[in-house]
HTML snippet that shows the backbone in 3Dmol.js (N, CA, C, O; Angstrom):
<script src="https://3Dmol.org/build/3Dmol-min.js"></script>
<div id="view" style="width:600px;height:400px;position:relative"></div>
<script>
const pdb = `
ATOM      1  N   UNK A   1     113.365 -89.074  86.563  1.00  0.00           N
ATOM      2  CA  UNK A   1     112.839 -90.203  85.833  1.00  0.00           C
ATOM      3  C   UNK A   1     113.664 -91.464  86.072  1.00  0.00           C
ATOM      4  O   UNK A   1     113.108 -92.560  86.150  1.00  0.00           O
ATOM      5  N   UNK A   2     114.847 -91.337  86.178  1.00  0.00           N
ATOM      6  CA  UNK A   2     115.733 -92.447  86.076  1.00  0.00           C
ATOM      7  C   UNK A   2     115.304 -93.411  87.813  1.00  0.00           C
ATOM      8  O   UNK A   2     115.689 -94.573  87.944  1.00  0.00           O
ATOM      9  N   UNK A   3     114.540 -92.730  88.904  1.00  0.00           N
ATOM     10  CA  UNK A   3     114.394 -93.021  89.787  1.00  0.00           C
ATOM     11  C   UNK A   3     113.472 -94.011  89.814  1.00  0.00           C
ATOM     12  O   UNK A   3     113.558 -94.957  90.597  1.00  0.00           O
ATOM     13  N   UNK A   4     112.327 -93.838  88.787  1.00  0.00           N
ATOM     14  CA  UNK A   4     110.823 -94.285  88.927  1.00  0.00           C
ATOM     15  C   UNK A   4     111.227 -95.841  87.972  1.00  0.00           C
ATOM     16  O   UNK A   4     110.811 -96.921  88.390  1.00  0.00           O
ATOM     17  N   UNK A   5     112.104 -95.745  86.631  1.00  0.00           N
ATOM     18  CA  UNK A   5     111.907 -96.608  85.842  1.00  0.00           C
ATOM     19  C   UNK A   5     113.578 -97.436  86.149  1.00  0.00           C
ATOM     20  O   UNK A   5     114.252 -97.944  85.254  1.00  0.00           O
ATOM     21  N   UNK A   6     113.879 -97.397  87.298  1.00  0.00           N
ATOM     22  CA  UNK A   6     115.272 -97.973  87.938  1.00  0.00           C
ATOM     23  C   UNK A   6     115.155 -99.579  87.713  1.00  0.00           C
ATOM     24  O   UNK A   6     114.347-100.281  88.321  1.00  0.00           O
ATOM     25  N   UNK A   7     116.132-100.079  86.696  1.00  0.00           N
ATOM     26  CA  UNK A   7     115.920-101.767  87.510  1.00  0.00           C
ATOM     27  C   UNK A   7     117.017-102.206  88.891  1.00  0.00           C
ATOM     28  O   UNK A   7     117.529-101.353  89.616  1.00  0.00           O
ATOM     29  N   UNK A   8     117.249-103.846  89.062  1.00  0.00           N
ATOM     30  CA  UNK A   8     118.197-103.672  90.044  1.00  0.00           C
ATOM     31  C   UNK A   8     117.973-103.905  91.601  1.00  0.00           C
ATOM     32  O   UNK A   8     116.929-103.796  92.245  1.00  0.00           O
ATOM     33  N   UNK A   9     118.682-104.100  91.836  1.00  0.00           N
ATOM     34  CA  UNK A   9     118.455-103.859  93.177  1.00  0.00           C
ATOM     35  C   UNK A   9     117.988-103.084  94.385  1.00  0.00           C
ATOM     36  O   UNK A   9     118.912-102.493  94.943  1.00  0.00           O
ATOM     37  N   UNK A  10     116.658-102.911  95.002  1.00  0.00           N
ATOM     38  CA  UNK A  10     116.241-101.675  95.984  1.00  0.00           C
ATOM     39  C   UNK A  10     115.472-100.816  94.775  1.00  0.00           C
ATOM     40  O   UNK A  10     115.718 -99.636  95.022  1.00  0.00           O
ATOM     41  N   UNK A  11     114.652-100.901  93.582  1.00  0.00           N
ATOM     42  CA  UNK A  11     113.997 -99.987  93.014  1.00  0.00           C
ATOM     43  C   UNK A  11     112.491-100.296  94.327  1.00  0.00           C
ATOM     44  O   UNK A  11     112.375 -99.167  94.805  1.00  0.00           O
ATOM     45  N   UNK A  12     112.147-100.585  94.556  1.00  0.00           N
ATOM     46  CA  UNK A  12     110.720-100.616  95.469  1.00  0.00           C
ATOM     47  C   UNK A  12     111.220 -99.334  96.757  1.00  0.00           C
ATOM     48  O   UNK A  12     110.270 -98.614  97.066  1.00  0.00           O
ATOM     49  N   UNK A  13     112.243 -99.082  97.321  1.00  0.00           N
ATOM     50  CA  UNK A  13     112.495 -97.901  97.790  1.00  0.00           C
ATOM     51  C   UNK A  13     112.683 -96.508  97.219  1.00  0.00           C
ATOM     52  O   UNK A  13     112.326 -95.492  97.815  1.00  0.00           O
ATOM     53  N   UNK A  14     113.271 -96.524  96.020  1.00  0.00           N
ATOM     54  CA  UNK A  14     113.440 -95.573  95.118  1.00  0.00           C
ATOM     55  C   UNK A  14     112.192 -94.707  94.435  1.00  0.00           C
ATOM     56  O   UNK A  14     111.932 -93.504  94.416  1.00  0.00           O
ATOM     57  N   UNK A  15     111.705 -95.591  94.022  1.00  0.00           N
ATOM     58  CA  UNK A  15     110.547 -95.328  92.833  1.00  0.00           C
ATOM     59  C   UNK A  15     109.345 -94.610  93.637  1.00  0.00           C
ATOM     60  O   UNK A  15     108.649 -93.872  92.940  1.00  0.00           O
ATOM     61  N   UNK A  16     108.949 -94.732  95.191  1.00  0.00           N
ATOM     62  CA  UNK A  16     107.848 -93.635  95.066  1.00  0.00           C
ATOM     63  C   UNK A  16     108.629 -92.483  95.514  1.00  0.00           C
ATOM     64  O   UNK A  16     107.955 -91.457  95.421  1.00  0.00           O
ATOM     65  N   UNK A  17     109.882 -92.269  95.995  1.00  0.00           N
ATOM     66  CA  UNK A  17     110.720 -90.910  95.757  1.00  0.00           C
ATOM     67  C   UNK A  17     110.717 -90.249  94.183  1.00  0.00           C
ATOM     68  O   UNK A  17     110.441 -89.085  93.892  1.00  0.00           O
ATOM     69  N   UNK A  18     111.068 -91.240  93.352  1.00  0.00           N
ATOM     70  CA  UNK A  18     111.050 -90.872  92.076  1.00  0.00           C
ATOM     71  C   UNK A  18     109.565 -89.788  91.380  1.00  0.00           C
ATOM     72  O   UNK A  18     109.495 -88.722  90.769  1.00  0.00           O
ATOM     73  N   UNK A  19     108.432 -90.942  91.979  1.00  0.00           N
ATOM     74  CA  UNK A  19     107.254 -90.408  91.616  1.00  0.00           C
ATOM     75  C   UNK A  19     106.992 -88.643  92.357  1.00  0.00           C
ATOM     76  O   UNK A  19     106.662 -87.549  91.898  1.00  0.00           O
ATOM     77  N   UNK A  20     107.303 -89.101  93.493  1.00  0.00           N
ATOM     78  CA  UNK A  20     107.054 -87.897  94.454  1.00  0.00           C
ATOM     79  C   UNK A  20     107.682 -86.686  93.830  1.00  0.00           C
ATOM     80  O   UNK A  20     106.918 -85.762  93.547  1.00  0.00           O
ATOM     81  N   UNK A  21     108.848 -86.565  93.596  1.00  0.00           N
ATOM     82  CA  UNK A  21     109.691 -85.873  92.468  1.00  0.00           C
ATOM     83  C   UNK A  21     108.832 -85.314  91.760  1.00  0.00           C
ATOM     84  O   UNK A  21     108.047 -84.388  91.965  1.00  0.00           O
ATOM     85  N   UNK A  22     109.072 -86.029  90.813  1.00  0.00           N
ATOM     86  CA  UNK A  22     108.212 -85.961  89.235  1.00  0.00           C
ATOM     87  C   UNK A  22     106.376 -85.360  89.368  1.00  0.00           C
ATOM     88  O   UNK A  22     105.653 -84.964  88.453  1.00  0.00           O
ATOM     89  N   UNK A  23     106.143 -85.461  90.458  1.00  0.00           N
ATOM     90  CA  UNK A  23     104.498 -85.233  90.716  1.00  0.00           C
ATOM     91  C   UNK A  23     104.415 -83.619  91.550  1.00  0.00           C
ATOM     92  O   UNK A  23     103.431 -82.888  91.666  1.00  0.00           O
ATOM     93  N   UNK A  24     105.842 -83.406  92.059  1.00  0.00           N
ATOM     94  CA  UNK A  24     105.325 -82.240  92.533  1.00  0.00           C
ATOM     95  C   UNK A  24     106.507 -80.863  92.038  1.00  0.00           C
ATOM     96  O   UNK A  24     106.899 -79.761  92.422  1.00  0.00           O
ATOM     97  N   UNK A  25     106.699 -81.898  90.886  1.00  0.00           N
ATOM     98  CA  UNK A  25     107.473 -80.553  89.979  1.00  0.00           C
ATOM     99  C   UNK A  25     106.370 -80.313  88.588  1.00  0.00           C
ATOM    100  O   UNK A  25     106.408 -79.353  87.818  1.00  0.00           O
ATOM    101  N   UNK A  26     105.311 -81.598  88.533  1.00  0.00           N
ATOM    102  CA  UNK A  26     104.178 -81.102  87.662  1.00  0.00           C
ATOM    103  C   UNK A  26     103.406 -80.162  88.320  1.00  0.00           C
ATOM    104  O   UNK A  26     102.965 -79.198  87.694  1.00  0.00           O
ATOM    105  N   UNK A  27     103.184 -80.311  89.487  1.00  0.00           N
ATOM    106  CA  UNK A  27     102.247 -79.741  89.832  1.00  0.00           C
ATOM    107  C   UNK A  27     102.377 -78.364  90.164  1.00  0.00           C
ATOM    108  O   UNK A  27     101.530 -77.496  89.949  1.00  0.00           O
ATOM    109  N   UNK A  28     103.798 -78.175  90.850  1.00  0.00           N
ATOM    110  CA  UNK A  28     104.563 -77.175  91.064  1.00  0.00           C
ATOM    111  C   UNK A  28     104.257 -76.079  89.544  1.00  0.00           C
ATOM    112  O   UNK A  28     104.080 -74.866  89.645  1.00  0.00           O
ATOM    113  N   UNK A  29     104.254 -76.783  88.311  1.00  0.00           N
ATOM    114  CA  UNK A  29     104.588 -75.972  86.981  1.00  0.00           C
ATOM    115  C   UNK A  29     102.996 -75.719  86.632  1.00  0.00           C
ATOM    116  O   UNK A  29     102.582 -74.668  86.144  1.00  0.00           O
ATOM    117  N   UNK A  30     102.426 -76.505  86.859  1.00  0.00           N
ATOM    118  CA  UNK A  30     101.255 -76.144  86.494  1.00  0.00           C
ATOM    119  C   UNK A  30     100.471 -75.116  87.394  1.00  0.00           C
ATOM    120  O   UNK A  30      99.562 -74.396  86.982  1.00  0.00           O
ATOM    121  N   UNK A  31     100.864 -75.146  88.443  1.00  0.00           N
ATOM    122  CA  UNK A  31      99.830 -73.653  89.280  1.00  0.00           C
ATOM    123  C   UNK A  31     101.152 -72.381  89.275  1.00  0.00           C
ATOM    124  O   UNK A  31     100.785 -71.437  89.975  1.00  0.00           O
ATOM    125  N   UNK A  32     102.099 -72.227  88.864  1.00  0.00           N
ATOM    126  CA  UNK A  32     102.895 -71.450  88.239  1.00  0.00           C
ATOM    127  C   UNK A  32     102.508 -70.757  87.212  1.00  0.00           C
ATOM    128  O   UNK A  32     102.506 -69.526  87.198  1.00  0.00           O
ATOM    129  N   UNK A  33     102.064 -71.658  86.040  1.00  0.00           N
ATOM    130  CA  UNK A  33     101.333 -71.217  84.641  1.00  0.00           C
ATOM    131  C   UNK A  33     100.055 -70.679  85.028  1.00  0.00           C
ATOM    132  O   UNK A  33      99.629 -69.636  84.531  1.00  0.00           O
ATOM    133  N   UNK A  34      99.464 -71.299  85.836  1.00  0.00           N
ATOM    134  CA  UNK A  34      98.012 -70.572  86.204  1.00  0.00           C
ATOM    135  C   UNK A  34      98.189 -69.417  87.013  1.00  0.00           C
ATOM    136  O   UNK A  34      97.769 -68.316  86.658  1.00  0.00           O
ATOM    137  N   UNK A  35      98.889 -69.644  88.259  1.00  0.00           N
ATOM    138  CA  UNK A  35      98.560 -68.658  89.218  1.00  0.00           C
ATOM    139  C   UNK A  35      99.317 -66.938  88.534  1.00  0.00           C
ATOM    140  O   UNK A  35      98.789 -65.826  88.544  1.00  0.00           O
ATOM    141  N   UNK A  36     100.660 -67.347  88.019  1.00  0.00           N
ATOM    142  CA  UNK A  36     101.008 -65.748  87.518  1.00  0.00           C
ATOM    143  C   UNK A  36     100.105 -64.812  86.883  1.00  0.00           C
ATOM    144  O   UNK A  36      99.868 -63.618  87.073  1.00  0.00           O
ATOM    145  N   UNK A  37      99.605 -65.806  85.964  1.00  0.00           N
ATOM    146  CA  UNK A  37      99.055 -64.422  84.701  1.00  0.00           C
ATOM    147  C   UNK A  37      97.453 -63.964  86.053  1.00  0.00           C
ATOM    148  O   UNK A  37      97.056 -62.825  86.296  1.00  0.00           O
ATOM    149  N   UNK A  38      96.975 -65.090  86.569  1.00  0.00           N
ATOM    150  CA  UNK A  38      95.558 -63.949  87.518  1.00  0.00           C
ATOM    151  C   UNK A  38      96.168 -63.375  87.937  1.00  0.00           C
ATOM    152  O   UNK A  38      95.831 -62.228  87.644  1.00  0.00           O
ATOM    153  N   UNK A  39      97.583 -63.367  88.965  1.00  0.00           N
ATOM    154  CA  UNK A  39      97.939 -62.386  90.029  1.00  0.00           C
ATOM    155  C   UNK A  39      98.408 -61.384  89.105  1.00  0.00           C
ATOM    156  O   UNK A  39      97.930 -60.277  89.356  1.00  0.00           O
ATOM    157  N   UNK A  40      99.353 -61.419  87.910  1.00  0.00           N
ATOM    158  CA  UNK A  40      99.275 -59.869  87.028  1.00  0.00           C
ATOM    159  C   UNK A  40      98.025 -59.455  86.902  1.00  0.00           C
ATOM    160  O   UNK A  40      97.747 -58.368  87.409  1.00  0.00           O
ATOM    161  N   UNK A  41      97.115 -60.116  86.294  1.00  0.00           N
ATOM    162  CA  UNK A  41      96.181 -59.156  85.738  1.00  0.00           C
ATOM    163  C   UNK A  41      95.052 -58.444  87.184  1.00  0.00           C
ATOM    164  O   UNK A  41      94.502 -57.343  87.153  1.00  0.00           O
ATOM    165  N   UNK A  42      94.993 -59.206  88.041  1.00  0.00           N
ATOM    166  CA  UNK A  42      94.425 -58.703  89.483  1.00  0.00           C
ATOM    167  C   UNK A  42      94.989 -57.697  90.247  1.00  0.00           C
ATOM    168  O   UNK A  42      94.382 -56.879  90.937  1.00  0.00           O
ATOM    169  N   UNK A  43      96.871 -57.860  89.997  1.00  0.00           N
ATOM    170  CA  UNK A  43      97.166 -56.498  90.353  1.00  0.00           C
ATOM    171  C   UNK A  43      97.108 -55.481  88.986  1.00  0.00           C
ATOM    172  O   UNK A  43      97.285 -54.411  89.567  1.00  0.00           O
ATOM    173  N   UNK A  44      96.992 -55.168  87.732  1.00  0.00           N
ATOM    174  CA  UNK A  44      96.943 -54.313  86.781  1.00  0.00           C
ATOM    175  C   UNK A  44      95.497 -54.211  87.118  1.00  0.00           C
ATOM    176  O   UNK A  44      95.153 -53.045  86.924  1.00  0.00           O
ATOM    177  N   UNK A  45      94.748 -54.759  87.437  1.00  0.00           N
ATOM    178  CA  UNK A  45      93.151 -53.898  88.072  1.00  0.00           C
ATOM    179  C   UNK A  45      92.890 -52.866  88.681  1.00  0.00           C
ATOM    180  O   UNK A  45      92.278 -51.822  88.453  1.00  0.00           O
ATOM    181  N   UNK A  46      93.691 -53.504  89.853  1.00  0.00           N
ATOM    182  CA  UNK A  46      94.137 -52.485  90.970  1.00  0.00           C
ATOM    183  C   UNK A  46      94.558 -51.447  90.590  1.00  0.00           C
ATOM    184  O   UNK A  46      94.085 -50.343  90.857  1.00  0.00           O
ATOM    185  N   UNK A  47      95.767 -51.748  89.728  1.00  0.00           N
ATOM    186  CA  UNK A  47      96.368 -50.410  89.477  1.00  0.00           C
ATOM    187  C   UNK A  47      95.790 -49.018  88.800  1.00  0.00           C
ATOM    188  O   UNK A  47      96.028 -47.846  89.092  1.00  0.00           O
ATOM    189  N   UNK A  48      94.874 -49.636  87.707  1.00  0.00           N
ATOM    190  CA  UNK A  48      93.865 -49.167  86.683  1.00  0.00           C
ATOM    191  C   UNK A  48      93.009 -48.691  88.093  1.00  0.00           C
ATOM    192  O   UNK A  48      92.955 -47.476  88.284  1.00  0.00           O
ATOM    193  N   UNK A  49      92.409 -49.495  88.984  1.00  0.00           N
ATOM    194  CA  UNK A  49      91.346 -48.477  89.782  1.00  0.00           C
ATOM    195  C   UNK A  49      91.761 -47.053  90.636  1.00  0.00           C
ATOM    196  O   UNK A  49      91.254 -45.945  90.807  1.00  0.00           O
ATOM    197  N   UNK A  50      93.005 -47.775  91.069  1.00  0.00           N
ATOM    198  CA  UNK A  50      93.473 -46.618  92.339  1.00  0.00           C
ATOM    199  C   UNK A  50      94.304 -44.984  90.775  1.00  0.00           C
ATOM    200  O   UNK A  50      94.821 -43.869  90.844  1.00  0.00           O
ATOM    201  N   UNK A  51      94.030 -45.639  90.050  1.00  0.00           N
ATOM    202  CA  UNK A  51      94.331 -44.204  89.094  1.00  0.00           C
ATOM    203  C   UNK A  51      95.747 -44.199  88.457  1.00  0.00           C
ATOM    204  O   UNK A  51      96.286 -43.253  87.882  1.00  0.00           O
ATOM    205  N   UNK A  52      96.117 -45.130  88.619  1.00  0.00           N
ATOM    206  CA  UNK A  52      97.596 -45.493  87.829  1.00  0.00           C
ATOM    207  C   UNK A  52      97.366 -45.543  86.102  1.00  0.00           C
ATOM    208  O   UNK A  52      98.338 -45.194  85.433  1.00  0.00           O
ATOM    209  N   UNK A  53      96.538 -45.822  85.621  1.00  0.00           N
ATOM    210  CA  UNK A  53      96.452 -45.554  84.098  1.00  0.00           C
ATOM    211  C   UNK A  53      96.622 -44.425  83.723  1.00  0.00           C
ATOM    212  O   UNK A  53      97.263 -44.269  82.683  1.00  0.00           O
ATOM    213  N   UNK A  54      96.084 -43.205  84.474  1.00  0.00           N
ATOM    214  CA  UNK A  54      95.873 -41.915  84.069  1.00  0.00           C
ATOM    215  C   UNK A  54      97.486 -41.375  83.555  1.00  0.00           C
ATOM    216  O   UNK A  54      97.828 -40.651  82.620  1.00  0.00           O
ATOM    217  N   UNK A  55      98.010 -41.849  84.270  1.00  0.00           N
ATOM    218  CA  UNK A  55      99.792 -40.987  83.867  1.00  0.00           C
ATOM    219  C   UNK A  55     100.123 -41.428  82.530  1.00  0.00           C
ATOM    220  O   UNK A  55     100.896 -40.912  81.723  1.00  0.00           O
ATOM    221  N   UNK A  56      99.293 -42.641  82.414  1.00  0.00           N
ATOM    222  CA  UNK A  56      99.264 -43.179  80.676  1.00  0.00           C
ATOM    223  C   UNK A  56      98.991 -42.694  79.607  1.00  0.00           C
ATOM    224  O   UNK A  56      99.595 -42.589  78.539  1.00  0.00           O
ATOM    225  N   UNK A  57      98.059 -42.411  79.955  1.00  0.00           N
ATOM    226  CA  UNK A  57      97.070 -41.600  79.320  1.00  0.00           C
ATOM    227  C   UNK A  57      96.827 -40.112  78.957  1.00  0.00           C
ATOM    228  O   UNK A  57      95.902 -39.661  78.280  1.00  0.00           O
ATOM    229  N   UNK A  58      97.871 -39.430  79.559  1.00  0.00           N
ATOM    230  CA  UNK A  58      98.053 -38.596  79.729  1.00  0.00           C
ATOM    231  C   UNK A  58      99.569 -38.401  78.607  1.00  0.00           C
ATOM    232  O   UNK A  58      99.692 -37.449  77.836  1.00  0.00           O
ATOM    233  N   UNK A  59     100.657 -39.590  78.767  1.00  0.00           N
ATOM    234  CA  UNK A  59     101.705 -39.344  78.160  1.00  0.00           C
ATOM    235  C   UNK A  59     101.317 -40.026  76.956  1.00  0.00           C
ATOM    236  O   UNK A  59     102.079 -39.911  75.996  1.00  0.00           O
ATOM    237  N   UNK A  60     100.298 -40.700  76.829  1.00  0.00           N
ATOM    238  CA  UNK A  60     100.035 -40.995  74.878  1.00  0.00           C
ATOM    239  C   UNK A  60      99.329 -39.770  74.283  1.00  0.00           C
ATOM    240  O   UNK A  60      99.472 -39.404  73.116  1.00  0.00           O
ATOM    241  N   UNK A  61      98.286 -38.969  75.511  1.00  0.00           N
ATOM    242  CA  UNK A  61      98.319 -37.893  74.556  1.00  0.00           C
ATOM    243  C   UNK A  61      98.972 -36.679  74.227  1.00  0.00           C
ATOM    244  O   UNK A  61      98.960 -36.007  73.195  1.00  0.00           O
ATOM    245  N   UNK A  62      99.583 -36.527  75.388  1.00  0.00           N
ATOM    246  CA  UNK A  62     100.916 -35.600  74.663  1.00  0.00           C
ATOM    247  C   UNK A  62     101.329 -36.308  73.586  1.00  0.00           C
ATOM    248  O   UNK A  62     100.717 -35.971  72.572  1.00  0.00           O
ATOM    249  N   UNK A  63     102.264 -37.300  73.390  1.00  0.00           N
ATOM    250  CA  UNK A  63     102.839 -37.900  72.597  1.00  0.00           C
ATOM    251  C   UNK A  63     102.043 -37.555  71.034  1.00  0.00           C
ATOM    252  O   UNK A  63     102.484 -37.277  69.919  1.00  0.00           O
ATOM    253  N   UNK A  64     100.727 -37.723  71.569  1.00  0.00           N
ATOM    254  CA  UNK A  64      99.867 -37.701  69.994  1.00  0.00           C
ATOM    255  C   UNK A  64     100.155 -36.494  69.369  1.00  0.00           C
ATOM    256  O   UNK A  64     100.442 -36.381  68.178  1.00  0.00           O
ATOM    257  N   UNK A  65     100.053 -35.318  70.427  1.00  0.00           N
ATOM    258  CA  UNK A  65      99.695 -33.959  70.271  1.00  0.00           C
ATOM    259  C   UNK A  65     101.104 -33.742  69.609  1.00  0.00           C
ATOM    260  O   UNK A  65     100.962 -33.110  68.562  1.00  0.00           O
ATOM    261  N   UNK A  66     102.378 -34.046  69.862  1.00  0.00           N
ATOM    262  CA  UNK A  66     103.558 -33.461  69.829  1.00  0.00           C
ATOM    263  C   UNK A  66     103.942 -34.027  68.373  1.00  0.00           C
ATOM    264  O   UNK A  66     104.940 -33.563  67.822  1.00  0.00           O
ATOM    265  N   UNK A  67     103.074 -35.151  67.652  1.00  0.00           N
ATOM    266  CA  UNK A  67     103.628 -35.669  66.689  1.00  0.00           C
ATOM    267  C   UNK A  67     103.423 -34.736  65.714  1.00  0.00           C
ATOM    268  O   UNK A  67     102.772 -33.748  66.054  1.00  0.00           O
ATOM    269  N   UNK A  68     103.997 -34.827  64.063  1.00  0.00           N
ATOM    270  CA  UNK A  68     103.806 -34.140  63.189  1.00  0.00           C
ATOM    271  C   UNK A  68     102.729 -34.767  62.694  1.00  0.00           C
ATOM    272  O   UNK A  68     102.844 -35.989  62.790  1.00  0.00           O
ATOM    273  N   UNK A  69     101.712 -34.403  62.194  1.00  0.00           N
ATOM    274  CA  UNK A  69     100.194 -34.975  61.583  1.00  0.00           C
ATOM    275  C   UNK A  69     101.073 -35.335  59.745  1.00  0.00           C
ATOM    276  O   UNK A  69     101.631 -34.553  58.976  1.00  0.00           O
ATOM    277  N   UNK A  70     100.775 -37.094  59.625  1.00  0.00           N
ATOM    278  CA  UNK A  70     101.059 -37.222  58.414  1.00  0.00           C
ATOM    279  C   UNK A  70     100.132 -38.112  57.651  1.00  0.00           C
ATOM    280  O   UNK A  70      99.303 -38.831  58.208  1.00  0.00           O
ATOM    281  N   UNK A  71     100.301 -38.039  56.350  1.00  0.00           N
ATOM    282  CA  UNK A  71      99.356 -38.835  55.709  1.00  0.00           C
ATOM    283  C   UNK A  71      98.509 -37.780  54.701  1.00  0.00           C
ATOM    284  O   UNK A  71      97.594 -38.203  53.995  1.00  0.00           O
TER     285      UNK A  71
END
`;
const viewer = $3Dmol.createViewer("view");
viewer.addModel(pdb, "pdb");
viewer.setStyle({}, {cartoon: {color: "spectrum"}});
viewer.zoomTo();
viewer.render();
</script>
């Protein structure tokens, strides 16, 4: 920031470095926030298709089975 809003001498060289900066660390953050969570959930698809849930599923129901029944 201090680049873009510089007074002084030579800010007309500075300031579209400044911007350039500042524009591709937004942009940088914003397809960061977007792109992670599709690529998790596109690979947990995958994983769910090729049969990776099943070992899950398998150890919650043991788990169920092994508990003491209360209530």
């Amino acid at each position: 920031m201090p680049l873009i809003v510089a007074a002084g001498p030579g800010p007309e060289l500075r300031r579209p470095l400044g911007m350039t900066i500042v524009g591709g660390l937004i942009v940088s953050q914003v397809l960061t926030l977007y792109t992670t969570p599709v690529i998790y959930l596109l690979l947990d698809r995958l994983h769910h298709r090729l049969g990776g849930g099943r070992a899950v599923q398998t150890l919650r129901d043991t788990l169920r089975l092994s508990r003491p029944a209360t209530g």
